[in-house]
C-alpha positions as YAML, in Angstrom:
chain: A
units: angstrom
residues:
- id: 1
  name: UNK
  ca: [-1.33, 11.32, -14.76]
- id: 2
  name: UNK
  ca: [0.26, 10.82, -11.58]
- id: 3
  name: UNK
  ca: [3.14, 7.99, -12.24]
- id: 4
  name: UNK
  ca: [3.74, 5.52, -9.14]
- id: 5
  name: UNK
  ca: [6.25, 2.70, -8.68]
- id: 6
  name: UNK
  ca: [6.18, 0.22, -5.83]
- id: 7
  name: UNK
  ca: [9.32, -1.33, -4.12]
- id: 8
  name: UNK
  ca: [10.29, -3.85, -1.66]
- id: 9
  name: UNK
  ca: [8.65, -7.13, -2.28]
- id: 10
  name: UNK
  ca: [10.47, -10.03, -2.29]
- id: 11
  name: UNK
  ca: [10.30, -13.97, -0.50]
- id: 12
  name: UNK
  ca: [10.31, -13.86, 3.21]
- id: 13
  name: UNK
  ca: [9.51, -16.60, 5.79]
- id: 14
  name: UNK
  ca: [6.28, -16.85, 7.23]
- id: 15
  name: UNK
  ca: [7.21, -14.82, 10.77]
- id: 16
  name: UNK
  ca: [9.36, -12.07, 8.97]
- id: 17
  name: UNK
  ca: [8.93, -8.47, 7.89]
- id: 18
  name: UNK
  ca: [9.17, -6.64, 4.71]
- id: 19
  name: UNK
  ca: [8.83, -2.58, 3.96]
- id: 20
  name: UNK
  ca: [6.82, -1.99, 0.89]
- id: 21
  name: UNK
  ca: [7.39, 1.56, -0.95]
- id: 22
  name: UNK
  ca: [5.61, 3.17, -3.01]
- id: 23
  name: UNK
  ca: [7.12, 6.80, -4.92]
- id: 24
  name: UNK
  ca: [4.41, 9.07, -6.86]
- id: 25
  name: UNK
  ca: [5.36, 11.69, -8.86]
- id: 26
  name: UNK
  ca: [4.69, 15.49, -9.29]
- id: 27
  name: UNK
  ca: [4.70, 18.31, -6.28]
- id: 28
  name: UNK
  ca: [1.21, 17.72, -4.95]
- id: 29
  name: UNK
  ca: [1.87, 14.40, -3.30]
- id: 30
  name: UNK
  ca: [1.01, 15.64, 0.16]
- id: 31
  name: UNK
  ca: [-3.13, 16.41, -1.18]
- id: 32
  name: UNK
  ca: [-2.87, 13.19, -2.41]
- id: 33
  name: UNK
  ca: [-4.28, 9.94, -0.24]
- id: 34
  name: UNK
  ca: [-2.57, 6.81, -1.03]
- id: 35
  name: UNK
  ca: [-3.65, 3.05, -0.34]
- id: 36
  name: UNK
  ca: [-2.27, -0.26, -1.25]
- id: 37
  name: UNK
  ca: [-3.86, -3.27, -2.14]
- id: 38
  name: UNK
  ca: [-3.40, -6.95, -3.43]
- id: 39
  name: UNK
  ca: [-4.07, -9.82, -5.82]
- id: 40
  name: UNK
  ca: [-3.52, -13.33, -5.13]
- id: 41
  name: UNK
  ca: [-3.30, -15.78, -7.26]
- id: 42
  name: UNK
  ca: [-6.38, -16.65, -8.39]
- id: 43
  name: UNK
  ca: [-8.29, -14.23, -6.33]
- id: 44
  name: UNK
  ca: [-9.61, -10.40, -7.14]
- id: 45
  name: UNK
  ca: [-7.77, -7.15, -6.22]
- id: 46
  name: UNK
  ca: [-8.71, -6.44, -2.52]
- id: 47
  name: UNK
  ca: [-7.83, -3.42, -0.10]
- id: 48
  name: UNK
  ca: [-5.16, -4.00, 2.56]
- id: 49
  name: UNK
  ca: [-4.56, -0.25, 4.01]
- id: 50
  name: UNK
  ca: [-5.00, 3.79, 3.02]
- id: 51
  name: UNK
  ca: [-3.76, 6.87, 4.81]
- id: 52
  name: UNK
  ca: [-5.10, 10.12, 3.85]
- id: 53
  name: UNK
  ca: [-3.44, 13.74, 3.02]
- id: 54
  name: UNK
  ca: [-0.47, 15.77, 4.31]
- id: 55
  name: UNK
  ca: [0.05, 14.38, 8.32]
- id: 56
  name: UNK
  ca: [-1.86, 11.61, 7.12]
- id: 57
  name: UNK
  ca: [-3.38, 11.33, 10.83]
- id: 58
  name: UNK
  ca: [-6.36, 8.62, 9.31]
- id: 59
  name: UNK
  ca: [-5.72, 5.11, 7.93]
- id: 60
  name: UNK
  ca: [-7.64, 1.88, 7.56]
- id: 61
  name: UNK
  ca: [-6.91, -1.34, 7.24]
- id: 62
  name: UNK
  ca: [-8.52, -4.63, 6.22]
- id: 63
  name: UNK
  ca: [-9.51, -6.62, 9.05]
- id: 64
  name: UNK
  ca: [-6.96, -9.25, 7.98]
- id: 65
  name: UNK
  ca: [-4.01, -7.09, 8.79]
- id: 66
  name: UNK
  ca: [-4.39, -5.44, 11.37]
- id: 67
  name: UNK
  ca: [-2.09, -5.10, 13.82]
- id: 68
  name: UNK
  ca: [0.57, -6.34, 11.38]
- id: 69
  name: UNK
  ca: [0.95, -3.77, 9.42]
- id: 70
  name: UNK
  ca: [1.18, 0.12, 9.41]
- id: 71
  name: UNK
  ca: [1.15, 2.26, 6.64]
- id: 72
  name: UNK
  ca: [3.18, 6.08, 6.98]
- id: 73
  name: UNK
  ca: [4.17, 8.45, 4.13]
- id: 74
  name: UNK
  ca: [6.72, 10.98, 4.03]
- id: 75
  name: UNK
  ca: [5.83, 14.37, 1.95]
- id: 76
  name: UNK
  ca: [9.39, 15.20, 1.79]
- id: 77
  name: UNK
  ca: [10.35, 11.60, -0.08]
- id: 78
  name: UNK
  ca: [6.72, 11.52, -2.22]
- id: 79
  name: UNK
  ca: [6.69, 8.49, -0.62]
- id: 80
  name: UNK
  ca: [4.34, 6.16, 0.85]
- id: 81
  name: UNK
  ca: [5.09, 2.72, 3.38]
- id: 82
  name: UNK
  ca: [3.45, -0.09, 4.13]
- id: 83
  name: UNK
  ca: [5.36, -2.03, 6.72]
- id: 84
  name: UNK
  ca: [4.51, -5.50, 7.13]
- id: 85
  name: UNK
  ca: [4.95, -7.80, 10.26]
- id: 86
  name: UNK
  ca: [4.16, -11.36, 11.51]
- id: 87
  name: UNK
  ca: [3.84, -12.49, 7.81]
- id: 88
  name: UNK
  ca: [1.80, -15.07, 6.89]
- id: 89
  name: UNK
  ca: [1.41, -17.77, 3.63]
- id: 90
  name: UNK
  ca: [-1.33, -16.08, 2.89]
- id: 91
  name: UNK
  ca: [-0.51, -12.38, 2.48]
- id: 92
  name: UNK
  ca: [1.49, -13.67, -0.63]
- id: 93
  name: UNK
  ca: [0.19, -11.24, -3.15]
- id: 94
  name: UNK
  ca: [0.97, -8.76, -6.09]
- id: 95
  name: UNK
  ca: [0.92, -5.54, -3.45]
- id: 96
  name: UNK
  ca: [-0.25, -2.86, -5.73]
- id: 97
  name: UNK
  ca: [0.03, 1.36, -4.65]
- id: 98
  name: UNK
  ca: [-2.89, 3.77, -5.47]
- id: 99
  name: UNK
  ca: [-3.88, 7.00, -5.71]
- id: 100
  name: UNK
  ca: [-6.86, 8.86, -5.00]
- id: 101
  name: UNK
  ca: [-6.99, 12.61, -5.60]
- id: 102
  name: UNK
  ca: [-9.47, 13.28, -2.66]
- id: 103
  name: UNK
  ca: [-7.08, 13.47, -0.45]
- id: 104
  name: UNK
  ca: [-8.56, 14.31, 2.79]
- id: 105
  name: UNK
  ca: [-11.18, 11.04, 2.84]
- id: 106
  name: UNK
  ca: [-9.55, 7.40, 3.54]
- id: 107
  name: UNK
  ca: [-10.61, 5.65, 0.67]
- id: 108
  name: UNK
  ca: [-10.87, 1.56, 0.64]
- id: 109
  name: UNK
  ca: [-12.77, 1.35, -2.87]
- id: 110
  name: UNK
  ca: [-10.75, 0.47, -5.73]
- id: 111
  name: UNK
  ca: [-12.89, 3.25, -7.59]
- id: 112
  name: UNK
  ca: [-11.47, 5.64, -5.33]
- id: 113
  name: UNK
  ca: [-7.94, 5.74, -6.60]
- id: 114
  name: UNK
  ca: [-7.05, 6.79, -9.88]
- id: 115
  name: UNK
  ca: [-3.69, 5.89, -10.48]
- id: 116
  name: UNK
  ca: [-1.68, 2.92, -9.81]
- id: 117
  name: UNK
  ca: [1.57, 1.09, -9.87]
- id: 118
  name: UNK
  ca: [2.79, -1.80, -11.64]
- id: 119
  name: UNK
  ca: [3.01, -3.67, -8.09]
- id: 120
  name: UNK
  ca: [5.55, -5.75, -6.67]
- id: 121
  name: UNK
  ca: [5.49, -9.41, -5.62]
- id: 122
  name: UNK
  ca: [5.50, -10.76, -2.08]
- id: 123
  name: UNK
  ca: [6.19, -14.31, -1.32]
- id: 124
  name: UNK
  ca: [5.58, -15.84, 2.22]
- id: 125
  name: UNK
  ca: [7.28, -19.11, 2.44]
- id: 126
  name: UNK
  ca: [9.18, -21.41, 4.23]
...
């Protein structure tokens, strides 16, 4: 098992930014790709962005936000980003981090990544 906790969600008006984190345990975390995802309300779990292994020079992102947000990691911190701009309504969401073992593909399948956070809430509203 590889524990992970997200941070950093919160409300923020439709315009602003917020810097989502995600922390994975154990001293492997640079082999490790990560990639977060979402849930809104109502709607199933889809992929928002993935960065693969140690530089992480490769990411993806759903069509719906890019150029708004950029996912990073830092090896040092076992930490993963996702830094999100020009929010809208509807990138409210549970954001949930992931991890997939593979580490040198980009993965954007849920059945890529096998283990995951709790997630943190992100409200866009005025």
């Amino acid at each position: 098992q590889v524990p992970v906790v997200e941070s950093g969600g919160g409300l923020v008006q439709p315009g602003g930014s917020l810097r989502l984190s995600c922390v994975a345990s154990g001293r492997t975390f640079s082999n490790y790709g990560t990639g977060w995802f979402r849930r809104a309300p109502g709607k199933e779990r889809e992929f928002v962005a993935a960065i693969n292994w140690r530089s992480g020079d490769s990411t993806d992102y759903a069509d719906s936000v890019k150029g708004r947000f950029t996912i990073s990691r830092d090896n040092a911190k076992n930490t993963a980003y996702l830094q999100m701009s020009s929010l809208k309504p509807e990138d409210t969401a549970v954001y949930y981090c992931a991890i997939d073992r593979i580490g040198q593909r980009v993965a954007s399948s849920r059945n890529q990544f096998e283990h995951w956070g709790q997630g943190t809430q992100v409200t866009v509203s005025s």
